[in-house]
N, C-alpha and C positions, 0 to 999 in steps of 0.2 A: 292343981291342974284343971279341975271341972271350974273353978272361978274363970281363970282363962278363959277354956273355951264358951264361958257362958257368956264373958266381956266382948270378945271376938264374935259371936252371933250376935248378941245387941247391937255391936259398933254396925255389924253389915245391917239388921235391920233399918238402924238410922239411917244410913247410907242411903238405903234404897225408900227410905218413907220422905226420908229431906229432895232424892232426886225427883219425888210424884212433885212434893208441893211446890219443886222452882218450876216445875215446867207446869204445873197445874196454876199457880197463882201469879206466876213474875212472866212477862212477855220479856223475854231475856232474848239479845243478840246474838247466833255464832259464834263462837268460843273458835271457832278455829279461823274466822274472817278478821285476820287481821289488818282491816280497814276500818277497826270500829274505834272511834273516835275516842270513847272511852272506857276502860274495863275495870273493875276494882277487884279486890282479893280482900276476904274477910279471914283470919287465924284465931280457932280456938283452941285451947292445949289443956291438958285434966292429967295431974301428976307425971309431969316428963324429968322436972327436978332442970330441965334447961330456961333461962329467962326467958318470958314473956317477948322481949324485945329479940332476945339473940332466934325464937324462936319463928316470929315475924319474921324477920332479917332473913333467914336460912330460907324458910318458904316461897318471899317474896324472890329472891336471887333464881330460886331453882322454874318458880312460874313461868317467870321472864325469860329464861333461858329456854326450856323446854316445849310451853305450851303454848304460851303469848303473853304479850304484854300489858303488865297490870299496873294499877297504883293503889297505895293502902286508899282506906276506908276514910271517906271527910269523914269529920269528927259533927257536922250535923246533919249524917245522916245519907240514906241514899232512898230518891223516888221508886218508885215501881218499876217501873222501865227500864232497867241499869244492867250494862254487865255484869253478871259476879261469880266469882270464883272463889267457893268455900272449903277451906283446910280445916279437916279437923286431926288432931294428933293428939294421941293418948300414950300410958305407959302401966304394964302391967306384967310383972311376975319377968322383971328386965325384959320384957319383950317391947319395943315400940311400934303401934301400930298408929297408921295416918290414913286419912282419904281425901280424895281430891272432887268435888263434886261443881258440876255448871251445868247449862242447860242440853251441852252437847260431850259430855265430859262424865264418868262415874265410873271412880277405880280406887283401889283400896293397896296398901302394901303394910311391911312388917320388915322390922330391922333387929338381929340381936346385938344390935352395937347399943349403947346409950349414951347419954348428953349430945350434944350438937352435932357432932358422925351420926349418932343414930337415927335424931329428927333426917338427917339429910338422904341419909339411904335409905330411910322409912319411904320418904317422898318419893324418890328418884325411881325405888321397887313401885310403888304405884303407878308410875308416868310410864314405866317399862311393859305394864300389864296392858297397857290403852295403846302405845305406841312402841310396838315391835319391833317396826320396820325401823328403830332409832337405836337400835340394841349395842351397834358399836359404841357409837358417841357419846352413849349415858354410859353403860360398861368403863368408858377411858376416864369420864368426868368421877363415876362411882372408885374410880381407884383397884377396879375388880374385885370389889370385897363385897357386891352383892352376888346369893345362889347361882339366881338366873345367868350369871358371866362367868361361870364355872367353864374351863376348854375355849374360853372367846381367846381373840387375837388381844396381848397387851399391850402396849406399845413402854418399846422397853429402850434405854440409852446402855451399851458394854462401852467400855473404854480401857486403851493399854497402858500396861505398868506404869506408861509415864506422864499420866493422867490424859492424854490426847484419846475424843470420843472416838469407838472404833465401828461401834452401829448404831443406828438410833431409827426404829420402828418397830413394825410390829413383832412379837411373837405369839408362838404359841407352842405348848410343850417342847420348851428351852431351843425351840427352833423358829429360823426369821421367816413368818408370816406377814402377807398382805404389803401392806406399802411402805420400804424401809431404805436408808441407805448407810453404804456398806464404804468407810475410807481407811486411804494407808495411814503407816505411823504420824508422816508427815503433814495429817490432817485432810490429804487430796482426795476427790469423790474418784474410788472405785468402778462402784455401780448405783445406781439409783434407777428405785422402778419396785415391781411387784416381787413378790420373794412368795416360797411353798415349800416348806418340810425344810428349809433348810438353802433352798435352790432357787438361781434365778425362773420366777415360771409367769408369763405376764408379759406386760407392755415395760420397757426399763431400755435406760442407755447406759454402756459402757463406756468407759472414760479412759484414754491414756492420762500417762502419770502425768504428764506437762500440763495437765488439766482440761485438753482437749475431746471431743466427743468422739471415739473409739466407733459402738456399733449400738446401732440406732433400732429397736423395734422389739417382734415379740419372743420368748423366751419358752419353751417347755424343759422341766427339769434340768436347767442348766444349759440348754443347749439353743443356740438361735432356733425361730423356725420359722419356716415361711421365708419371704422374702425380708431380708433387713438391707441396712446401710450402713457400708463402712465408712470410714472418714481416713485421710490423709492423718498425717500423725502429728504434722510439722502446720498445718493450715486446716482452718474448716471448711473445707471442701469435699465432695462425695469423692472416694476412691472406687469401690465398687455396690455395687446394688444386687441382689439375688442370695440365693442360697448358702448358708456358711456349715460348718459342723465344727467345732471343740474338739480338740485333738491335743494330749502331751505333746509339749512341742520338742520337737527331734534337729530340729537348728533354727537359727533365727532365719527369717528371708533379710535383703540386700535393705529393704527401705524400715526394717523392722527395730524399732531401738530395745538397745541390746538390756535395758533394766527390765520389760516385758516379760510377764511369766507366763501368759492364756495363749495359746496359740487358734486362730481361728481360720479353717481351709473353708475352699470352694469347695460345694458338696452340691452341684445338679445346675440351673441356667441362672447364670449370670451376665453383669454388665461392669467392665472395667472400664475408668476413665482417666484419663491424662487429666494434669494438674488445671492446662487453662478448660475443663469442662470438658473437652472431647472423647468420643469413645475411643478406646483402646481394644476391648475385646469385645465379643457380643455372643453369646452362646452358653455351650455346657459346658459347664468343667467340673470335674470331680480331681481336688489334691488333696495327697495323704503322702507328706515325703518319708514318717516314719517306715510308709510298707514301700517304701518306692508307687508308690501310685500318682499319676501325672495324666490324666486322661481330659480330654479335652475333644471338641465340637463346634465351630464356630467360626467367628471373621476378626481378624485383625486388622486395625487404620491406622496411618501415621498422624500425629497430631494435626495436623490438615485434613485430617479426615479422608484421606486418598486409603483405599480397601491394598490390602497386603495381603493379605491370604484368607481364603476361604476354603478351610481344610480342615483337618481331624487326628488327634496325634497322644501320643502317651508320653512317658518317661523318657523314651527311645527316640523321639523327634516324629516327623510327620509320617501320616497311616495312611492308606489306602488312597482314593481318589478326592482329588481335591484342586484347587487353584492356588497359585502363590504370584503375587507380583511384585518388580524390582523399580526401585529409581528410575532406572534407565527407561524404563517403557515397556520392555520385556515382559513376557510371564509364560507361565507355566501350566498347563492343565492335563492333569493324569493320573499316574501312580502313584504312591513311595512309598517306599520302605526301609524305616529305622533311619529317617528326612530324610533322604536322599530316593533321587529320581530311577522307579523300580518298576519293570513292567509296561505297558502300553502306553504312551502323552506323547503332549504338542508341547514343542518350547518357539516360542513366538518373539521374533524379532520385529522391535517396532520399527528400526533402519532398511527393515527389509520389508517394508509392510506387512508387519504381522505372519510375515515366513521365518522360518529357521530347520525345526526338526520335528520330524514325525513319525514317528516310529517306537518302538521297545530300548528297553532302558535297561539296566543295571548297575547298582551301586553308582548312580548318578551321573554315566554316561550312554551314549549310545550304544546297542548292545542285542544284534538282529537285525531282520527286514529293516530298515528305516528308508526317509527319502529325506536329505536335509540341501538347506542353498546357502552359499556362502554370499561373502561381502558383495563378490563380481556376480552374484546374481547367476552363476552356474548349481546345475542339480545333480545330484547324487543319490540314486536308484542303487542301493548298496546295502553288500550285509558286512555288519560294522561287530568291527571288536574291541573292548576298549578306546569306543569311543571314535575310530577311525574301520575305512574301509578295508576289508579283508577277503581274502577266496575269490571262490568264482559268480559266476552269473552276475557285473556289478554293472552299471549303465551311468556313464558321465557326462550330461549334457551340458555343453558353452552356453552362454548366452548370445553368441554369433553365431547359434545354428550346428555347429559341428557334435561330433560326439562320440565319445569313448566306449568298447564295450570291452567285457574280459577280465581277467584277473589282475588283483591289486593286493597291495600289500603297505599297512599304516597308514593309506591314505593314500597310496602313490602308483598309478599302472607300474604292474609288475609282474611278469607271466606273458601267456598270451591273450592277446587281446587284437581287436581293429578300431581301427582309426578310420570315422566315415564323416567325409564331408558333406555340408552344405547340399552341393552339384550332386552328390550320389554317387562320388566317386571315392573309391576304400583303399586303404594300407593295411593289412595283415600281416601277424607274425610277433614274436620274441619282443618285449619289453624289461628294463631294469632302470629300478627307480626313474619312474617318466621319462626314460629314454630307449628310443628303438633301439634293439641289441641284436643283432643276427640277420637273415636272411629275411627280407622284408616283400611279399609278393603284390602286387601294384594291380589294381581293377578301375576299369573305367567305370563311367559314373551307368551305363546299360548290364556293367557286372562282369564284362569281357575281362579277362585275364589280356594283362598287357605284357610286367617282366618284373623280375626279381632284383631289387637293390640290396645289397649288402653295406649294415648297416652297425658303427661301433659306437657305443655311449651318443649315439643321435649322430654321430657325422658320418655321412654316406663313403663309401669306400671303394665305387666302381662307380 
């Protein structure tokens, strides 16, 4: 063992007395300026038990590959001014120890392997000592069977029973690390992209089985994050854009093909789009249909890009204040509750220039104070139940001026009420279903009491 370590301090004294004299006597070029025209590589070897030639051969591959690009040595000779790049490789007590020395270059390694494996991870442990920052790519090429790649990422190939590859990248303690991809039995790409412990975690797209691109961007522990991009299943086209979350999946959705095992919801602001490119939604959504969670924030368009609803709604349909617009030109601004029209809105008739109803709601009809206009452009100052006029105190203005006051029922004077014209002159008294009923007392249009007609289902009787 002291022979050893006496060979291994000699070997590094040479090292370091040959690195004075290349840079002290040879005006040598940049070892790392790979623009130089010419570099040589000199190998000497002192009991390795590997040929001479194979021993060349192994150095010369491994320079070339690692450090720059050399050519052996002319055989008459090389001037003073020349690139070089000198190997020296020894072997001792089955240890193999190499060093790599040039003008900008001085590193030494040791391999317990021997014959030609050895010369090669002797090398390769030296070029790792000088160039660190190259630790995967020599690690992959060394096969990991140098110290120094002990816990590195391997890059590894599993495959199923039926010899079809079923991963092929990296690992690392028997889990997929770094850059690998992950296929079905049927040979289709899964997932491809960055992997951690085990899980997608990195930049990586998901794949449907059809072999289309599923969901597009970055990944922590399994789970999208950030904003990614879904894809249509059936075309490569963007389906939605924004936040997703991984969830067991608890049913397939409508456009979801049914061989699908990952189920991936909206989880915070998103962008849905229709097939030819246009938005569809635009907003929050948070879905989780295993917990019944259906929550939602945002605007809805028709493929034409015409806005439908700008509203806010859960499992239950739409919430609170919001807008909703129809085909027709209609729409809606106000309440709802459980989708349906609750509480205080405007339902806006475009036939009516933008009049309809104004008033309080319930379970999607009129329901309170309201004031609404129908087709003939007549108004109704009324409290409504179910959606028609009910009780007392209700005011029904014509649109020729005239106008109803008093008690109604479904919609229809009923009770008492008067009947005042235009002129300012009134009919009082007993109403059933919109027609005068009973004793009807007559005022002129100054208020004077004139006389009393009696009156049955509207036809006067005296």
């Amino acid at each position: 063992m002291k022979t050893t370590n006496s060979l291994y301090l000699i070997l590094m004294g040479l090292v370091l007395i040959s690195s004075c004299q290349v840079q002290g006597d040879r005006v040598s070029k940049t070892l790392g300026n790979q623009n130089q025209e010419k570099c040589y590589i000199s190998v000497s070897q002192n009991n390795t038990d590997v040929n001479a030639i194979v021993a060349t051969n192994i150095s010369n591959s491994i320079i070339n590959k690692f450090v720059r690009k050399v050519r052996p040595m002319p055989s008459a000779g090389l001037s003073a001014e020349v690139c070089l790049v000198e190997v020296s490789i020894s072997k001792d007590n089955n240890v193999i120890y190499s060093s790599i020395i040039s003008s900008d270059f001085n590193s030494f390694g040791e391999s317990n392997f021997t014959g030609g494996e050895g010369v090669k991870l002797s090398l390769l442990s030296s070029i790792l000592k000088n160039k660190p920052e190259q630790k995967n790519i020599i690690c992959q090429y060394a096969n990991y069977k140098l110290m120094e790649c002990s816990g590195i990422n391997r890059v590894t190939t599993l495959y199923y029973n039926s010899g079809q590859i079923k991963y092929k990248g990296g690992t690392k303690n028997s889990l997929f690390e770094g850059e690998g991809t992950y296929l079905d039995e049927n040979g289709n790409t899964i997932y491809k992209g960055e992997w951690s412990k085990g899980k997608y975690h990195g930049k990586g797209e998901l794949f449907w089985k059809n072999g289309n691109i599923r969901i597009r961007g970055k990944w922590v522990k399994g789970q999208p994050s950030g904003i990614v991009i879904s894809f249509w299943w059936d075309e490569n086209k963007k389906s939605t854009e924004g936040k997703k979350k991984k969830l067991d999946c608890y049913k397939t959705p409508p456009d979801f093909p049914q061989d699908e095992e990952e189920c991936f919801y909206d989880n915070g602001n998103v962008v849905h789009y229709y097939k030819n490119g246009g938005i569809r939604f635009q907003g929050y959504w948070v879905l989780n249909p295993k917990e019944n969670i259906d929550d939602f924030d945002g605007k809805y368009y028709t493929p034409d890009g015409i806005l439908t609803c700008d509203c806010r709604g859960d499992i239950n349909g739409l919430q609170g204040n919001g807008k909703e617009y129809y085909e027709s030109g209609d729409y809606y601004e106000g309440n709802f509750f459980n989708g349906k029209y609750d509480g205080f809105g405007k339902y806006f008739k475009k036939q009516l220039n933008n009049w309809g109803y104004v008033g309080n709601w319930k379970q999607g009809e009129p329901n309170g104070i309201g004031k609404e206009m129908n087709a003939s452009g007549d108004i109704c100052e009324c409290y409504f139940e179910n959606g028609k006029a009910n009780g007392d105190g209700n005011i029904y203005y014509f649109s020729d001026g005239n106008r109803y006051e008093g008690q109604m029922k479904d919609g229809m004077f009923h009770g008492n009420g008067s009947f005042n014209f235009e002129d300012g002159s009134v009919r009082v008294g007993p109403w059933n279903l919109n027609q005068e009923h009973g004793d009807i007392r007559l005022f002129d249009s100054r208020g004077n009491f004139m006389h009393v007609q009696r009156m049955v289902n509207g036809v006067r009787q005296n």
